[in-house]
N, C-alpha and C positions, 0 to 999 in steps of 0.2 A: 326190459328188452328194448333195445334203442332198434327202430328201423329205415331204410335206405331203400329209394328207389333210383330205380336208370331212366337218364333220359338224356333228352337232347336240348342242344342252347345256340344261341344266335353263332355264325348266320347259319345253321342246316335247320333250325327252329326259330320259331318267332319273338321270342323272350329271349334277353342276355342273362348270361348266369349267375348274375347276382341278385336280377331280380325272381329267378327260379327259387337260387336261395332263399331269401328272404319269405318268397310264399311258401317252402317246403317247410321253413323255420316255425311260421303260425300254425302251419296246420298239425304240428307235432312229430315231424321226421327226427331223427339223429344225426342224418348225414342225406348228403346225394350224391350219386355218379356220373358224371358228365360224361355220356357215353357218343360222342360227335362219330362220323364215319371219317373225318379229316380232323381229329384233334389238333393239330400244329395250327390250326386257324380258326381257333377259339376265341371269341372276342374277348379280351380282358378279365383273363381267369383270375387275375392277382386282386381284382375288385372281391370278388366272388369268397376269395380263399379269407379274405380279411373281417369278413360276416362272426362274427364271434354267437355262441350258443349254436351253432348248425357245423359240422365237417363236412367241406367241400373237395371232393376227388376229380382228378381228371382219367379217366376209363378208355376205350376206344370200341367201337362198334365192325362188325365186318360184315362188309356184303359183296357177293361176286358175283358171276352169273358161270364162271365154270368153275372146276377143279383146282386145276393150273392157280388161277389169280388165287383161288381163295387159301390157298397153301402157300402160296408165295407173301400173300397179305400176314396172315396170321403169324407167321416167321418173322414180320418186320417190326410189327406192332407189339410183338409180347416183350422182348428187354427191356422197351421203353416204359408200360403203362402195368398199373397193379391189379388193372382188372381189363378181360378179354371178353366180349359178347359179341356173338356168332349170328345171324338170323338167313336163317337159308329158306329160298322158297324152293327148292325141289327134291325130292328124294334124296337125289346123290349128293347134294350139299349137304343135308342133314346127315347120311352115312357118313360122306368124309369128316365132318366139324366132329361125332361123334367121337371120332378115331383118333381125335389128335388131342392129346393131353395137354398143351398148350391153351386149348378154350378152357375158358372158366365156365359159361355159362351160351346154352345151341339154345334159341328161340328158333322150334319150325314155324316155318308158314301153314296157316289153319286154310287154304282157300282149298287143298284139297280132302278127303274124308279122312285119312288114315297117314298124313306126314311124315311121322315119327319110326313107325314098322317098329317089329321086335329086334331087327341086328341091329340096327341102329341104337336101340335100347341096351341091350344088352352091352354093345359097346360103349355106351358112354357110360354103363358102371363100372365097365372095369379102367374106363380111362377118365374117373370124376368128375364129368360133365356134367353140372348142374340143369336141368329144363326149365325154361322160362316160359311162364305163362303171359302174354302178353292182354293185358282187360280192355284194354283201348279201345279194340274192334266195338264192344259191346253199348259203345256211348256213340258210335259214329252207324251202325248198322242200324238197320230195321226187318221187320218182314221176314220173310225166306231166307233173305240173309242172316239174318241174327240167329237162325231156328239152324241154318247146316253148322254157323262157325261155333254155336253153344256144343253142337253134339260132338262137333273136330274134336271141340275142348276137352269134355268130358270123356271120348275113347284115350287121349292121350294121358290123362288123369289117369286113369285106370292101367294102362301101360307102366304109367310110371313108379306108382306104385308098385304094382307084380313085379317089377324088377328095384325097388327099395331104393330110387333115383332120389337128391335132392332136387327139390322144388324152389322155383325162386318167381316172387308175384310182380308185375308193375304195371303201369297203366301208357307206357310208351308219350309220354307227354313231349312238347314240342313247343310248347309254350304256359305257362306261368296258370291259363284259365283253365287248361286241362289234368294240374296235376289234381288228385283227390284226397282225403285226409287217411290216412295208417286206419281209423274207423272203420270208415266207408268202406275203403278196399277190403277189408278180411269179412266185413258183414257181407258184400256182394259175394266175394270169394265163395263163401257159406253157400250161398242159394247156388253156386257152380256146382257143388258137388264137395268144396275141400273142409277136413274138420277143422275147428278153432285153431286147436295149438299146431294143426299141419299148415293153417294160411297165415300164424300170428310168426311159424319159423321162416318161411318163405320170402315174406315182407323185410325180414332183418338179415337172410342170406348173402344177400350180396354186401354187407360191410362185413360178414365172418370172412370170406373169402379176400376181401381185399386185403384183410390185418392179415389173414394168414399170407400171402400172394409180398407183403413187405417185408416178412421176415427172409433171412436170408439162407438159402438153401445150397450150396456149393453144388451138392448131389443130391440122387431121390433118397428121403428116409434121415438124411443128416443137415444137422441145422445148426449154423455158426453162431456164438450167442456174444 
Protein backbone atom coordinates (compact mmCIF):
# COMPACT_ATOMS: atom_id res chain seq x y z
CA UNK A 1 0.00 0.00 0.00
CA UNK A 2 1.86 3.15 -1.15
CA UNK A 3 0.56 6.17 0.88
CA UNK A 4 0.20 10.11 0.34
CA UNK A 5 -0.42 12.82 2.23
CA UNK A 6 -1.63 16.79 1.61
CA UNK A 7 0.08 19.47 2.24
CA UNK A 8 1.41 22.67 1.77
CA UNK A 9 5.05 24.16 0.34
CA UNK A 10 6.78 27.44 0.07
CA UNK A 11 5.68 30.33 -0.02
CA UNK A 12 1.86 29.46 1.78
CA UNK A 13 4.46 27.02 4.02
CA UNK A 14 7.79 27.29 5.23
CA UNK A 15 9.65 24.45 3.44
CA UNK A 16 9.93 24.34 -0.62
CA UNK A 17 8.63 21.25 -2.08
CA UNK A 18 11.41 19.54 -2.76
CA UNK A 19 12.53 19.69 0.31
CA UNK A 20 8.95 18.26 1.53
CA UNK A 21 9.84 15.64 -0.85
CA UNK A 22 12.69 14.53 -0.07
CA UNK A 23 11.64 14.35 3.91
CA UNK A 24 8.16 12.52 2.74
CA UNK A 25 10.80 10.22 0.68
CA UNK A 26 12.63 9.02 4.13
CA UNK A 27 10.03 8.68 6.02
CA UNK A 28 8.30 6.05 3.71
CA UNK A 29 5.35 8.10 1.73
CA UNK A 30 4.71 6.90 -2.00
CA UNK A 31 3.73 10.23 -3.20
CA UNK A 32 2.72 13.79 -1.97
CA UNK A 33 -0.04 16.48 -2.79
CA UNK A 34 0.89 19.73 -2.89
CA UNK A 35 -2.25 21.14 -1.83
CA UNK A 36 -1.23 25.36 -1.91
CA UNK A 37 -4.47 27.72 -1.85
CA UNK A 38 -2.64 29.61 -4.85
CA UNK A 39 -0.98 26.78 -6.72
CA UNK A 40 0.06 28.96 -9.79
CA UNK A 41 2.74 30.29 -7.25
CA UNK A 42 4.37 27.29 -6.22
CA UNK A 43 8.01 27.88 -5.92
CA UNK A 44 9.85 25.52 -8.26
CA UNK A 45 7.65 22.56 -8.47
CA UNK A 46 9.89 21.18 -11.56
CA UNK A 47 12.62 20.69 -8.71
CA UNK A 48 10.20 18.84 -6.60
CA UNK A 49 8.75 16.62 -9.53
CA UNK A 50 12.37 15.47 -10.47
CA UNK A 51 12.90 13.58 -6.90
CA UNK A 52 12.97 10.07 -8.20
CA UNK A 53 11.56 7.15 -5.65
CA UNK A 54 8.77 9.75 -4.21
CA UNK A 55 5.58 11.07 -6.79
CA UNK A 56 5.17 14.49 -6.60
CA UNK A 57 1.40 16.14 -7.41
CA UNK A 58 0.38 19.43 -7.59
CA UNK A 59 -3.33 19.49 -5.98
CA UNK A 60 -5.15 22.77 -4.86
CA UNK A 61 -6.78 23.66 -1.58
CA UNK A 62 -10.03 25.93 -1.21
CA UNK A 63 -10.92 28.24 1.28
CA UNK A 64 -13.76 30.99 1.32
CA UNK A 65 -15.51 32.71 3.78
CA UNK A 66 -18.91 32.61 1.85
CA UNK A 67 -20.85 30.58 -0.73
CA UNK A 68 -20.57 32.68 -3.64
CA UNK A 69 -16.42 32.68 -3.66
CA UNK A 70 -16.35 29.12 -2.60
CA UNK A 71 -18.45 27.80 -5.75
CA UNK A 72 -16.97 30.14 -8.03
CA UNK A 73 -13.30 28.88 -6.64
CA UNK A 74 -13.97 25.24 -6.91
CA UNK A 75 -15.32 25.82 -10.78
CA UNK A 76 -11.96 27.43 -11.52
CA UNK A 77 -9.68 25.03 -9.94
CA UNK A 78 -11.00 21.75 -10.82
CA UNK A 79 -10.13 21.41 -14.87
CA UNK A 80 -6.76 22.53 -13.91
CA UNK A 81 -5.62 20.28 -10.84
CA UNK A 82 -6.18 16.19 -10.30
CA UNK A 83 -6.97 16.66 -6.92
CA UNK A 84 -9.57 19.24 -5.08
CA UNK A 85 -9.53 19.76 -1.12
CA UNK A 86 -12.17 21.90 0.33
CA UNK A 87 -11.63 23.10 4.21
CA UNK A 88 -14.60 24.96 5.35
CA UNK A 89 -14.92 26.47 8.70
CA UNK A 90 -18.67 26.97 9.05
CA UNK A 91 -21.65 24.98 8.68
CA UNK A 92 -22.73 26.31 5.35
CA UNK A 93 -19.38 25.78 3.67
CA UNK A 94 -19.16 22.24 4.78
CA UNK A 95 -23.10 21.76 3.39
CA UNK A 96 -22.19 23.56 0.22
CA UNK A 97 -18.50 21.62 -0.35
CA UNK A 98 -20.56 18.62 0.46
CA UNK A 99 -22.95 19.17 -2.53
CA UNK A 100 -20.66 19.69 -5.16
CA UNK A 101 -19.14 16.68 -6.80
CA UNK A 102 -16.40 18.57 -8.03
CA UNK A 103 -14.55 18.35 -4.25
CA UNK A 104 -12.54 15.49 -4.02
CA UNK A 105 -11.97 15.64 -0.41
CA UNK A 106 -14.27 18.55 2.62
CA UNK A 107 -11.87 18.94 5.71
CA UNK A 108 -14.58 20.67 8.32
CA UNK A 109 -13.25 22.84 10.80
CA UNK A 110 -13.23 21.02 14.31
CA UNK A 111 -13.31 24.47 16.34
CA UNK A 112 -16.99 23.83 16.61
CA UNK A 113 -18.66 20.49 18.48
CA UNK A 114 -20.71 18.95 15.71
CA UNK A 115 -19.21 20.71 11.89
CA UNK A 116 -20.09 18.02 9.82
CA UNK A 117 -24.28 17.47 10.71
CA UNK A 118 -25.88 14.51 8.99
CA UNK A 119 -27.17 16.55 5.55
CA UNK A 120 -24.10 17.36 5.13
CA UNK A 121 -23.09 13.67 5.56
CA UNK A 122 -25.41 12.26 3.74
CA UNK A 123 -24.65 14.64 0.93
CA UNK A 124 -21.23 13.96 0.51
CA UNK A 125 -22.23 10.14 -0.02
CA UNK A 126 -24.19 10.47 -2.57
CA UNK A 127 -21.99 13.25 -4.19
CA UNK A 128 -18.30 11.13 -3.18
CA UNK A 129 -16.94 13.45 -0.95
CA UNK A 130 -14.17 11.97 0.79
CA UNK A 131 -13.71 13.60 4.83
CA UNK A 132 -10.54 14.48 5.88
CA UNK A 133 -9.35 14.19 9.01
CA UNK A 134 -6.88 16.74 9.64
CA UNK A 135 -4.11 15.41 12.89
CA UNK A 136 -2.28 18.58 13.07
CA UNK A 137 -4.33 20.27 15.63
CA UNK A 138 -3.21 17.45 17.95
CA UNK A 139 0.68 18.41 18.04
CA UNK A 140 0.02 22.14 18.17
CA UNK A 141 -3.00 22.14 21.03
CA UNK A 142 -2.98 21.35 24.62
CA UNK A 143 -5.37 21.37 27.54
CA UNK A 144 -9.04 22.09 27.01
CA UNK A 145 -8.13 22.50 23.78
CA UNK A 146 -6.91 19.36 22.78
CA UNK A 147 -9.84 17.51 25.00
CA UNK A 148 -13.02 19.67 22.64
CA UNK A 149 -10.98 19.20 19.07
CA UNK A 150 -10.35 15.14 20.12
CA UNK A 151 -14.17 14.68 20.87
CA UNK A 152 -15.14 17.19 17.44
CA UNK A 153 -13.02 14.27 15.97
CA UNK A 154 -14.40 11.49 17.24
CA UNK A 155 -18.40 12.68 16.84
CA UNK A 156 -17.34 13.08 13.16
CA UNK A 157 -15.74 9.61 13.01
CA UNK A 158 -18.66 8.22 13.89
CA UNK A 159 -20.85 10.19 11.40
CA UNK A 160 -18.84 9.06 8.93
CA UNK A 161 -18.94 5.90 9.40
CA UNK A 162 -23.04 5.61 9.89
CA UNK A 163 -23.22 6.95 6.61
CA UNK A 164 -20.08 4.58 5.03
CA UNK A 165 -18.03 7.99 3.98
CA UNK A 166 -14.45 7.59 2.68
CA UNK A 167 -11.92 8.69 5.18
CA UNK A 168 -8.76 10.40 4.22
CA UNK A 169 -5.80 10.96 7.26
CA UNK A 170 -3.05 13.90 7.24
CA UNK A 171 -1.22 15.83 9.39
CA UNK A 172 -1.73 19.44 7.34
CA UNK A 173 2.15 20.01 7.35
CA UNK A 174 3.47 23.41 6.28
CA UNK A 175 6.79 22.63 6.60
CA UNK A 176 9.28 19.62 6.11
CA UNK A 177 9.60 19.38 10.58
CA UNK A 178 6.00 18.82 10.79
CA UNK A 179 5.35 16.19 8.45
CA UNK A 180 5.21 12.52 10.38
CA UNK A 181 6.00 9.03 9.29
CA UNK A 182 2.74 6.62 7.42
CA UNK A 183 3.73 4.75 11.27
CA UNK A 184 3.18 7.42 13.47
CA UNK A 185 0.14 8.55 11.85
CA UNK A 186 -2.05 5.40 11.69
CA UNK A 187 -0.62 4.42 15.32
CA UNK A 188 -1.98 7.92 16.59
CA UNK A 189 -4.96 7.51 14.36
CA UNK A 190 -5.49 4.14 16.38
CA UNK A 191 -5.74 5.85 19.84
CA UNK A 192 -8.49 8.48 17.79
CA UNK A 193 -10.78 6.02 17.54
CA UNK A 194 -9.91 4.74 13.81
CA UNK A 195 -9.29 0.75 13.09
CA UNK A 196 -5.90 -0.32 11.33
CA UNK A 197 -6.90 -1.07 7.98
CA UNK A 198 -9.70 1.88 8.24
CA UNK A 199 -6.45 4.56 9.00
CA UNK A 200 -3.81 2.35 6.88
CA UNK A 201 -6.91 3.11 3.82
CA UNK A 202 -7.16 6.71 4.69
CA UNK A 203 -3.48 7.51 4.70
CA UNK A 204 -3.32 6.08 0.77
CA UNK A 205 -6.81 7.74 -0.24
CA UNK A 206 -5.74 10.55 -1.58
CA UNK A 207 -3.36 8.97 -4.36
CA UNK A 208 -6.44 6.45 -5.35
CA UNK A 209 -8.28 9.50 -6.00
CA UNK A 210 -5.92 11.34 -7.82
CA UNK A 211 -5.08 8.21 -10.36
CA UNK A 212 -8.68 7.84 -10.61
CA UNK A 213 -9.34 12.07 -11.04
CA UNK A 214 -6.45 11.45 -14.35
CA UNK A 215 -8.04 9.20 -16.14
CA UNK A 216 -10.27 10.54 -18.55
CA UNK A 217 -13.99 10.71 -18.13
CA UNK A 218 -15.91 12.63 -21.13
CA UNK A 219 -19.20 11.93 -19.01
CA UNK A 220 -20.29 10.44 -15.45
CA UNK A 221 -19.87 6.52 -15.55
CA UNK A 222 -17.74 6.44 -19.16
CA UNK A 223 -14.27 6.37 -19.47
CA UNK A 224 -12.14 7.04 -22.62
CA UNK A 225 -9.33 4.59 -22.64
Amino acid sequence: MSYFDCLRAYPEGSSSASRMALKAKSLGYGGIIICNAAPGNLFRPEAAERIRGIEVAIGAEVMAKDVRSLRSRITSLRPRYPLLLVRAATEELVRTASEDPNVDILIPSYSSRRPLGIAAARAAKLNQVAIGFDLGPFFRLSGRHRSRWLESLGRNLQLARKFDLRLLLTVGARSHLDLRSPRDIIALAEVMGFEHQEACRALSLAGDIMALNRRCWPSPGVELL
